[in-house]
N, CA and C of each residue as an Amber inpcrd file, in Angstrom:
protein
   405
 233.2510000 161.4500000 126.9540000 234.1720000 160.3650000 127.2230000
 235.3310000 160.4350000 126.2230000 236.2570000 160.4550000 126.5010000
 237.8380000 160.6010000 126.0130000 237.5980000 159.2270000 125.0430000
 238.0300000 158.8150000 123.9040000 238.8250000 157.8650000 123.1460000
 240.3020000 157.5540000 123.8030000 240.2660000 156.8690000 123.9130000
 241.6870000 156.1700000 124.0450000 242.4730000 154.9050000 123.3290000
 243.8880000 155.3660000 121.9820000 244.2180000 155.4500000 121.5550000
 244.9740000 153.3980000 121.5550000 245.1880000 152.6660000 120.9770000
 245.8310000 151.1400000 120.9680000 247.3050000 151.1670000 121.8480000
 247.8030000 152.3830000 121.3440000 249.3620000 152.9890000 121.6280000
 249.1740000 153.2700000 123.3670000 248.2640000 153.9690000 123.5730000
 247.5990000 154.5840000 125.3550000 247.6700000 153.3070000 126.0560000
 246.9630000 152.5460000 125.5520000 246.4010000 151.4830000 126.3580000
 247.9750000 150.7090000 126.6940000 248.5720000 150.5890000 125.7140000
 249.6960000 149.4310000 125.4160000 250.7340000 150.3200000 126.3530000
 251.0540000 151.3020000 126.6730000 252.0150000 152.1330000 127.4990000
 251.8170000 152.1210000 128.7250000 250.1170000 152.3010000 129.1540000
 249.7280000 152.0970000 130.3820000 249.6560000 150.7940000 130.9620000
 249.5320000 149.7820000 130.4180000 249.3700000 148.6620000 130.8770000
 250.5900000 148.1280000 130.8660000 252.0700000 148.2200000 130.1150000
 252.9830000 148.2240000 130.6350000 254.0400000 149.0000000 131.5800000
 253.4110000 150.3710000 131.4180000 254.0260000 150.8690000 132.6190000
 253.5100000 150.0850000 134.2400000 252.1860000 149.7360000 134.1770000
 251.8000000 148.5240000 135.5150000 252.3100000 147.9340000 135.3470000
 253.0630000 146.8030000 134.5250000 253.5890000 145.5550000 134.2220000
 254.4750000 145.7080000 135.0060000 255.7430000 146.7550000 134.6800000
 256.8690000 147.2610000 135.2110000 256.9110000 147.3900000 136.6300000
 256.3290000 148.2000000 136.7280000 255.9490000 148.4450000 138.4190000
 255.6070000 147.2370000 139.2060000 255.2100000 146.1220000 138.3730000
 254.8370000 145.0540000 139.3930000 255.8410000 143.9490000 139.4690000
 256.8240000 144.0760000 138.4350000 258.3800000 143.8040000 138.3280000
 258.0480000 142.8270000 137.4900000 257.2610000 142.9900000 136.0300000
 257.7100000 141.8910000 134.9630000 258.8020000 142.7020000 134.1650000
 259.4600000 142.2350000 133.0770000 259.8540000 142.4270000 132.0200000
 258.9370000 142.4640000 131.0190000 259.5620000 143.7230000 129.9870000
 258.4120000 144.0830000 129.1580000 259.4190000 143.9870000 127.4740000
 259.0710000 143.2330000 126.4790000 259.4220000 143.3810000 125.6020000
 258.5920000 143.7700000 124.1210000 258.9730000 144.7760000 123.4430000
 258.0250000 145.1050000 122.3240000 258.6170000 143.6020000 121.3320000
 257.1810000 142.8930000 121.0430000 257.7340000 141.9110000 119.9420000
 257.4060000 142.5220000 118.4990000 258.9690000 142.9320000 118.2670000
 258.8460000 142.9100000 116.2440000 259.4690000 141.9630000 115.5560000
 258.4910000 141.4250000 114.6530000 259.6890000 140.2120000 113.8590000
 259.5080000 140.4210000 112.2830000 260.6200000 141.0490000 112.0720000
 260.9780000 141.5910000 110.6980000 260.4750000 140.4170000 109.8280000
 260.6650000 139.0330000 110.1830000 260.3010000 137.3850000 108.8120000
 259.0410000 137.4660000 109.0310000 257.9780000 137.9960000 110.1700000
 257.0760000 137.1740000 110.3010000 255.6630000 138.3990000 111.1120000
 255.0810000 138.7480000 110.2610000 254.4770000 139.7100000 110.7610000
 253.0480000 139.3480000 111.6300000 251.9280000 140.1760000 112.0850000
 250.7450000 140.0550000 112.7000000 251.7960000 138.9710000 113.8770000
 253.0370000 139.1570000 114.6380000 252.8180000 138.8160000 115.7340000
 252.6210000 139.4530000 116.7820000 251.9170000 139.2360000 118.1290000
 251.3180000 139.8370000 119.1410000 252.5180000 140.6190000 119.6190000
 251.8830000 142.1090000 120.3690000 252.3140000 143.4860000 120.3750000
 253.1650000 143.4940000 121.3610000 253.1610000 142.6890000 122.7830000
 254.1800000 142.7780000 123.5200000 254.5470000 141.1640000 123.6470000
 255.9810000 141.1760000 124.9650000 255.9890000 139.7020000 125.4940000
 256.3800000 140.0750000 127.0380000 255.7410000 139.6380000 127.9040000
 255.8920000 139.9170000 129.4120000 256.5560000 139.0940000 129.9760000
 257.9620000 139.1510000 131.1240000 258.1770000 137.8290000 131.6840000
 258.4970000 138.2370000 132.9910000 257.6410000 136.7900000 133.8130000
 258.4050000 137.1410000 135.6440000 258.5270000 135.3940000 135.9420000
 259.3730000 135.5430000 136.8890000 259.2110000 134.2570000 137.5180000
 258.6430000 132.7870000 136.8860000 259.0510000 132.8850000 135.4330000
 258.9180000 131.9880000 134.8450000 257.7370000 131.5860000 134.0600000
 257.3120000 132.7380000 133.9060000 255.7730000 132.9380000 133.6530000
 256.3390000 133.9280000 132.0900000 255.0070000 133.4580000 131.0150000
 255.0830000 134.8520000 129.7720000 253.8630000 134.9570000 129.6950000
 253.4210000 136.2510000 129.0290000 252.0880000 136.6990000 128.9010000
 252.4880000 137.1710000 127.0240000 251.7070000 136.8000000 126.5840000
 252.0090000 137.2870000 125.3850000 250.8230000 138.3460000 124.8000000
 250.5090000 139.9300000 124.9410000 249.1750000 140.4170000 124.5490000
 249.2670000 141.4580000 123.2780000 248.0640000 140.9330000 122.6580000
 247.5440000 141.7400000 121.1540000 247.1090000 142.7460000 121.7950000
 247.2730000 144.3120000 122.0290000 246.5340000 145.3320000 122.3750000
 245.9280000 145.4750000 120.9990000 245.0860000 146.3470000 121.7650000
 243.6360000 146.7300000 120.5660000 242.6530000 147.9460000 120.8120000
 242.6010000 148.9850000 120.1720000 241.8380000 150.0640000 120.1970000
 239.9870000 149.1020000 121.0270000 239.7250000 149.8860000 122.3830000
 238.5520000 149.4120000 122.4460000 237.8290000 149.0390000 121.8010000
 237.3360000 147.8490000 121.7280000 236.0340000 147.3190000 120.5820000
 236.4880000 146.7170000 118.9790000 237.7910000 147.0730000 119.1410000
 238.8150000 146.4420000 117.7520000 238.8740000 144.7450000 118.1470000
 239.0440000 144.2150000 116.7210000 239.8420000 142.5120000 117.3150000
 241.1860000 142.2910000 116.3030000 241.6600000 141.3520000 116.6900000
 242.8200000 140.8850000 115.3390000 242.1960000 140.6670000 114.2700000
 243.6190000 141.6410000 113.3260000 243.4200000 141.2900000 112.3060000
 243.1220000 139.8530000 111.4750000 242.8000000 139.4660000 110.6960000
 242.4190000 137.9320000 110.1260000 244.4320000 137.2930000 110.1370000
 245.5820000 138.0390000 110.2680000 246.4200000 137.9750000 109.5290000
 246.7720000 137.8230000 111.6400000 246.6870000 138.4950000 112.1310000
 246.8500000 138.1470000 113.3500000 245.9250000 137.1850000 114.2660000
 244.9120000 136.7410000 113.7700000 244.0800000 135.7010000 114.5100000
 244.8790000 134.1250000 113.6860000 245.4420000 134.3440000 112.7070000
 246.0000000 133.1350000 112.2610000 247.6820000 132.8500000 113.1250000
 248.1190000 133.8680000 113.4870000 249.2310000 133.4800000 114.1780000
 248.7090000 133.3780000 115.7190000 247.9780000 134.0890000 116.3100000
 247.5850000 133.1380000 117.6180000 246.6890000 131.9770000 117.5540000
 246.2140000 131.9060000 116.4850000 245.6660000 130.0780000 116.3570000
 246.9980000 129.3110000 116.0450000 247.9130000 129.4250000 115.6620000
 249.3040000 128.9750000 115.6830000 250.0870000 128.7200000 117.1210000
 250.1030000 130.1270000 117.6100000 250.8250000 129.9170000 118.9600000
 250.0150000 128.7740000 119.7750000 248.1330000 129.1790000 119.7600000
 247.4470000 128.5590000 120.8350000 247.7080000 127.1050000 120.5950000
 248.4360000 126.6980000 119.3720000 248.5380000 125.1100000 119.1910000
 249.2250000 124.6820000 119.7080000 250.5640000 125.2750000 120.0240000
 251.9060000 125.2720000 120.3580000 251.6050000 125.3040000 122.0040000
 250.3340000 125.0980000 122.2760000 250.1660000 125.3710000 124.0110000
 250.3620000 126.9130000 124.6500000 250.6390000 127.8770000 123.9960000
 250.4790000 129.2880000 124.5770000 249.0370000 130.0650000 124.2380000
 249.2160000 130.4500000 125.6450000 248.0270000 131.8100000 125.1940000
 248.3700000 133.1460000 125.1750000 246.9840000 133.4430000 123.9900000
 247.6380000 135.2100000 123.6510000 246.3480000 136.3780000 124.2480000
 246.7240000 136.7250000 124.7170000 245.6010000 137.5450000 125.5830000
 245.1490000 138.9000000 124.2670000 244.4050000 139.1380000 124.5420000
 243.8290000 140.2460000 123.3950000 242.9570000 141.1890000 124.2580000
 244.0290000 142.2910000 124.5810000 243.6940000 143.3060000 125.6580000
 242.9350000 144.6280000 124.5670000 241.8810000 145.1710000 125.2260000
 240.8280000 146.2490000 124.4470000 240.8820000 147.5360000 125.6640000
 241.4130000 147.4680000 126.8210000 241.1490000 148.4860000 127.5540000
 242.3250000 148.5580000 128.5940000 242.2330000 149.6260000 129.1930000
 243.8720000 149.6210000 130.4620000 242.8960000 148.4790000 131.5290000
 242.0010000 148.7290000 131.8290000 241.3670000 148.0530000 133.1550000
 241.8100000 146.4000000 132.8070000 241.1940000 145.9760000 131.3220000
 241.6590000 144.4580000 131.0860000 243.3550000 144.1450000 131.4760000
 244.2170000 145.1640000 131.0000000 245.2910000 144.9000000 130.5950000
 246.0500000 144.6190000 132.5500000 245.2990000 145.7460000 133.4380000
 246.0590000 145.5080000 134.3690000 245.7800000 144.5200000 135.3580000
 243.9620000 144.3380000 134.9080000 244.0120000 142.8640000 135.8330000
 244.3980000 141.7420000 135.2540000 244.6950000 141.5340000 134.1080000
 246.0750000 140.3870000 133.6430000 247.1690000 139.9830000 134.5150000
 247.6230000 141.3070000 135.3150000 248.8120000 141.2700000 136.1440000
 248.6300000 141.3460000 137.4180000 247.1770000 141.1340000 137.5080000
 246.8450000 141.0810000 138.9660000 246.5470000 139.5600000 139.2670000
 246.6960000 139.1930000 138.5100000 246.2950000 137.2090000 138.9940000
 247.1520000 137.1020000 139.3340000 246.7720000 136.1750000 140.8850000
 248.1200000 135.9280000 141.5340000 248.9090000 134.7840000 140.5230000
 250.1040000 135.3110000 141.0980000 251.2590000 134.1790000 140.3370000
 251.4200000 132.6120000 140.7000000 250.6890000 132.5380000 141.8540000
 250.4920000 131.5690000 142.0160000 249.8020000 130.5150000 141.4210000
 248.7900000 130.9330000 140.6740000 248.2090000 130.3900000 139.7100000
 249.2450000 129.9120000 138.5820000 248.3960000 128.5910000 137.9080000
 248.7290000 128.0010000 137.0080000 248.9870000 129.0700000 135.9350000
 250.2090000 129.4600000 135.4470000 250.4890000 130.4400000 134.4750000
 249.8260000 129.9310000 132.9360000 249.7240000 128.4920000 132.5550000
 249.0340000 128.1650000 131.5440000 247.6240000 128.3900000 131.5770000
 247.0290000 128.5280000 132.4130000 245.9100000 128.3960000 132.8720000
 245.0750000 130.0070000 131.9620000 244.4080000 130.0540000 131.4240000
 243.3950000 131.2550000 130.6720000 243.1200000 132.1090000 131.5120000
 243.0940000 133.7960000 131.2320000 242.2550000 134.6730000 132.1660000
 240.9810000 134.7920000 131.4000000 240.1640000 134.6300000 131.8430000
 239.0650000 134.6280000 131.2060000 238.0540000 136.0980000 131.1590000
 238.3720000 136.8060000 131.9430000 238.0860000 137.9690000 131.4910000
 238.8690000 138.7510000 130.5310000 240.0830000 138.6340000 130.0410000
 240.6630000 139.3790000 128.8540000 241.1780000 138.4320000 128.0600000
 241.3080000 137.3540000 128.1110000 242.0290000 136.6380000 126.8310000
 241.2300000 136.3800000 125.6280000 241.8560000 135.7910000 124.5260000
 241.2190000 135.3840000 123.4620000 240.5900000 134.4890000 123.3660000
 239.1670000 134.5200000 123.3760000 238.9520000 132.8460000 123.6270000
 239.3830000 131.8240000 123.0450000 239.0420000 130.5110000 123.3360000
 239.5990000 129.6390000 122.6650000 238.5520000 128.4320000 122.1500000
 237.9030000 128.7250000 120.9060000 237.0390000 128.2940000 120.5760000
 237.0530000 128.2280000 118.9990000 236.1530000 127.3640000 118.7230000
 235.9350000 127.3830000 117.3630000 234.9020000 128.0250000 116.9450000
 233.7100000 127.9900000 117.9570000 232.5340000 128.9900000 117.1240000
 232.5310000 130.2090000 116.9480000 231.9280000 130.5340000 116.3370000
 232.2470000 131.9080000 115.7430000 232.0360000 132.7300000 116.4800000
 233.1080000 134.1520000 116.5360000 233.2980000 135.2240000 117.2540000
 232.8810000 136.5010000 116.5150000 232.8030000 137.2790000 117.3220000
 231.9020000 138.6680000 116.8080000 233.4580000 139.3630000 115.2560000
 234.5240000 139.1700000 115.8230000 235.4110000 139.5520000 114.6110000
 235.5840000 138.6650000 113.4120000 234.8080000 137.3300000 113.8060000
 234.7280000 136.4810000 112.3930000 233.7780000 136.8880000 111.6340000
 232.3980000 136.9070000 112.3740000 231.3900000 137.4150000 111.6560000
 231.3880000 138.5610000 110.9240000 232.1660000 139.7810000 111.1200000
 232.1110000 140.7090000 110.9300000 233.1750000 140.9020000 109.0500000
 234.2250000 139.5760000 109.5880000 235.4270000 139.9940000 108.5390000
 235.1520000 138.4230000 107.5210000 233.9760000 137.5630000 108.0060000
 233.7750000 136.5240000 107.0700000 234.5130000 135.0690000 107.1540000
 235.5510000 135.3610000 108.5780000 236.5490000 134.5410000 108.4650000
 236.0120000 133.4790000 109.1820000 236.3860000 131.9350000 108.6970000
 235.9610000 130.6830000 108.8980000 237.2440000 129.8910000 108.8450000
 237.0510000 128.3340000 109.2880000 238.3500000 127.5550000 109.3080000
 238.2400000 127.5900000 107.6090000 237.6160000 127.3550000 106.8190000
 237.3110000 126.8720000 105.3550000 237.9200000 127.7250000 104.9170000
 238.1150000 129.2560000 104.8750000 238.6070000 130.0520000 104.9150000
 240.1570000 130.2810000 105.0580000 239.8890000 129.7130000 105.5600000
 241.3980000 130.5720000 106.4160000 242.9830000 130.4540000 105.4880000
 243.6240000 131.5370000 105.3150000 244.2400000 131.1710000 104.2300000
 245.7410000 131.2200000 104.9820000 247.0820000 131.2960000 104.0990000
 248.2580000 131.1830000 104.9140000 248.5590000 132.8460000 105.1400000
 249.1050000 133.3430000 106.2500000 249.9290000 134.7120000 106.4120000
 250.0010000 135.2710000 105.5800000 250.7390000 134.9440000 105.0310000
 251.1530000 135.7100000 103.5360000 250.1160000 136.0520000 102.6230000
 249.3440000 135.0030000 102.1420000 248.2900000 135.5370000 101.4500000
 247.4140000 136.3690000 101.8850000 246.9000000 136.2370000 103.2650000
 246.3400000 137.2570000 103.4220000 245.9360000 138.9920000 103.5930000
 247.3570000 139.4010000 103.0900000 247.2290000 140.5300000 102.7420000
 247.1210000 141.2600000 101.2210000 246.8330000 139.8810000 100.3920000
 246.8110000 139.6280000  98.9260000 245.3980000 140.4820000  98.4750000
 245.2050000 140.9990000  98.0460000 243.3070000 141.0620000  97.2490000
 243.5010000 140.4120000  95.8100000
């Protein structure tokens, strides 16, 4: 079985994007880092997704800016494979665009997730952006 690469996934799943006529923007923000990897837009609709090497999660430094956005009422999808990434863009549009995909998004929960457990991270925890790339 082939590995396939964060960069693979994130090319393929926007080359579908394209083809299905969203707009595809790479988000970089020079003030404000760990924000999510693309921004998608159609018909009034955004998708905002963290790609991620299969079986990877956000960083602690990127799970604090989509607990930010998710406050702000957006969701950030946290795509691990091309298959997740393209049925994102297969929900009809008709659907409530706020509305969660629940097979690829991030959940939205407080109990603990397999990348908290793993990296220690808790609300008690949780420190600001910046610091967290401090040791």
């Amino acid at each position: 079985m082939q590995k396939i690469s964060e960069a693979q996934i994130e090319k393929k799943v926007t080359e579908h994007a394209k083809k299905a006529g969203w707009l595809s923007y790479k988000w970089v923000s020079p003030s404000q880092r760990w924000v999510p990897d693309r921004l998608y837009f159609k018909n009034g609709q955004v998708k905002m997704i963290e790609f991620k090497a299969p079986g990877k999660f956000p960083t602690r430094g990127q799970a604090i800016i989509h607990k930010i956005l998710r406050r702000e009422g957006l969701t950030v999808h946290v795509i691990d494979t091309v298959e997740k990434g393209v049925a994102l863009f297969e929900i009809q549009e008709e659907s409530d665009p706020s509305l969660e995909n629940p097979i690829s998004s991030f959940p939205k929960t407080e109990k603990s997730i397999p990348w908290q457990e793993k990296t220690g991270y808790t609300e008690e925890n949780q420190v600001s952006p910046e610091k967290a790339t401090k040791k």
